[in-house]
N, C-alpha and C positions, 0 to 999 in steps of 0.2 A: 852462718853464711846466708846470704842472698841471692836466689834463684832467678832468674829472670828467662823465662822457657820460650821462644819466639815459636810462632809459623813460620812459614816459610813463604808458596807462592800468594800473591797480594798483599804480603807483610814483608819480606824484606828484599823480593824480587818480582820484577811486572811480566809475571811468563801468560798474561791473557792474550797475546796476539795467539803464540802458540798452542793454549789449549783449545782456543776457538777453531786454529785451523787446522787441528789432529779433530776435532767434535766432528766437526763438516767431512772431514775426509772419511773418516768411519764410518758416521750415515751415509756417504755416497757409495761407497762400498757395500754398503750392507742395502741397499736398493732404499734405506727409508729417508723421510725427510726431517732435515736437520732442527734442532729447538731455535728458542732466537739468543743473540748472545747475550741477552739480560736472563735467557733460562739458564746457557751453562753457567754463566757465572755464578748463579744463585745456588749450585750444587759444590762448587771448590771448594776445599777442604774436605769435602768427603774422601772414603778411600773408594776406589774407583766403582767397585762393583755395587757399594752402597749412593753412589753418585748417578750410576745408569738406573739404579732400582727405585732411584726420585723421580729420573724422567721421564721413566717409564708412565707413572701415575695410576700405576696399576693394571697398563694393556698386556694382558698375558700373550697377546703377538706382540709386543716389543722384544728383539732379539737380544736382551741383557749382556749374556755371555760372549755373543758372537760380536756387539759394539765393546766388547770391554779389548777382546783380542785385537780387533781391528782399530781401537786408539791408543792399543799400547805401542802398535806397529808404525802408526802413523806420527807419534810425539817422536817417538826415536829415531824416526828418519828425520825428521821437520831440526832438532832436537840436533842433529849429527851432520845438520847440512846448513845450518842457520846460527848467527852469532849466540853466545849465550845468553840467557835471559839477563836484562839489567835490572842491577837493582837498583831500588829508590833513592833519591839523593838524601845525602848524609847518611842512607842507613853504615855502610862497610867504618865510614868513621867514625859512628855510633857506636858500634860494635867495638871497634879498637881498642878504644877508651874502655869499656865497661870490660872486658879481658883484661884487662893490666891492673884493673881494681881487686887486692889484695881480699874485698870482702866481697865481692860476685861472683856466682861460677854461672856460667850461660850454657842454654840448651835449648833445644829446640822441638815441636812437637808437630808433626806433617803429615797430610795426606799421599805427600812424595813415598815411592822405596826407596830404599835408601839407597840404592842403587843413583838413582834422580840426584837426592842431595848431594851424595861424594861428587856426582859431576859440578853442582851448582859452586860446591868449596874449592871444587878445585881450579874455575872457571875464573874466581875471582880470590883465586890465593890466599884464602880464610880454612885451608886443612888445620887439623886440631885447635880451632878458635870455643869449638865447644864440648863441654866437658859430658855431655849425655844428648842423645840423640835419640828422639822418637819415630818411628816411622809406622806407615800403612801394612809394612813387612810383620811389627812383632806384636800388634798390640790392636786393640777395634776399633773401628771408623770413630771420629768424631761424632758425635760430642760425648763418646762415653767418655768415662775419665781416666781411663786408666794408661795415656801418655802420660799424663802432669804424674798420675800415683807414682808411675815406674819411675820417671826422671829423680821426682823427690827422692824416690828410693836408693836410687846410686849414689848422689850426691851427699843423702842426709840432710837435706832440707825439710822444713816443718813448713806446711800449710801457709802461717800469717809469714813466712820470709818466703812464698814463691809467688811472682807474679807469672801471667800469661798472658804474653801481647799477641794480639790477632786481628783481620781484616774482617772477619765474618762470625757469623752467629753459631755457629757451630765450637769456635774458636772459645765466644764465651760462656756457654754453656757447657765446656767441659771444665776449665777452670773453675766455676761455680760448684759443679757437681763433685771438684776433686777439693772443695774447701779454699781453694784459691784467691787470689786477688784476680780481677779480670781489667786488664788495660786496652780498649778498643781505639784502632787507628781509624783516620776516615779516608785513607788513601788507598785502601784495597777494593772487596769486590760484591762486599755488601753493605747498602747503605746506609747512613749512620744510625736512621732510628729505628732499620732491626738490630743493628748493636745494641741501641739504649732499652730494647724490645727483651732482647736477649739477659739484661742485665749487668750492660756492663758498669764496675765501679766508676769507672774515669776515662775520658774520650783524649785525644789528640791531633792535631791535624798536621805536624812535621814529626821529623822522627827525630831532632836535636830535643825537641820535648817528651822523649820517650825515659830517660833515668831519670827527671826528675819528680815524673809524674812515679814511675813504677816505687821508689826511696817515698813520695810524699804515699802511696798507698799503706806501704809496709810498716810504717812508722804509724799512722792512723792503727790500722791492727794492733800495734806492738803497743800503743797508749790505753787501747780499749783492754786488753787482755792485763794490764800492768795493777 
């Protein structure tokens, strides 16, 4: 079977208005001043507390804990008062397709809890579209690897049959570190050549080019190891 383990926010939905304007609302709260939106962007995909412990840069007056409460509070008002994040065109019909394929099982690996995701699926009427779900809740911040390990692990996928599609470097350095194929998109929220930086196998700039780049990956492994 064929794995194919997505992200989630800058991979197959655009939730940067919103994490920008939970960033800001947090720092305002908390009396300090905000990064600029090329810094939070540069931290997504992290899990949160490992996301403020970047921006921090090391100022042990940066209040970590207390900006983590006050963007958790601010996304889920923003979050409960605001449409749902859109996703990318063609991704949901990407997805459809690659579900009904008798030889893919799809999952996903996110700096969301998973709390975030059930709202995202159920936003956009994609509940049980995927077979293992990774979140910020069970597992460590990107880029450790131990999303891709765990997902393979439910499913019983091997290594050369999983890929991991992702917007940012974090996305492919876990892939890499879990043995993975690593598919980098250039429509998320880091720019393509810290994808190429990070190592990705293979780039794409639409998501209708996403299975058959992910199939030309797995098949290259599957020839080298034959």
């Amino acid at each position: 079977m064929k794995l194919v383990l997505f992200d989630c926010d800058g991979t197959l939905v655009d939730s940067q208005h919103m994490i920008v304007a939970a960033m800001h609302e947090a720092h305002a709260v908390r009396g300090v001043a905000p990064p600029s939106r090329a810094t939070i962007l540069s931290v997504v995909g992290l899990s949160l507390p490992e996301a403020f412990v970047a921006l921090s840069a090391g100022d042990p007056a940066y209040p970590v804990e207390a900006l983590v409460e006050s963007y958790r509070a601010a996304f889920m008002r923003l979050r409960d008062s605001e449409p749902p994040e859109p996703m990318f065109p063609a991704a949901r019909d990407v997805l459809d397709a690659l579900r009904l394929r008798p030889d893919v099982i799809l999952g996903m690996a996110t700096g969301k809890n998973r709390r975030g995701v059930d709202r995202v699926l159920a936003a956009h009427a994609m509940e049980g579209w995927f077979a293992t779900i990774q979140t910020a809740d069970s597992a460590p911040s990107k880029p450790h690897p131990a999303m891709v390990l765990q997902a393979m692990a439910e499913v019983g996928a091997q290594p050369e049959d999983t890929v991991v599609v992702g917007d940012t470097s974090f996305d492919i350095a876990m892939a890499r570190a879990a043995g993975a194929s690593a598919l980098g998109v250039s429509w998320g929220y880091h720019p393509v050549e810290e994808l190429k930086r990070a190592g990705a196998h293979m780039l794409v700039d639409r998501f209708e080019q996403v299975p058959g780049a992910a199939f030309a990956l797995m098949a290259q492994r599957g020839a080298l190891s034959a």
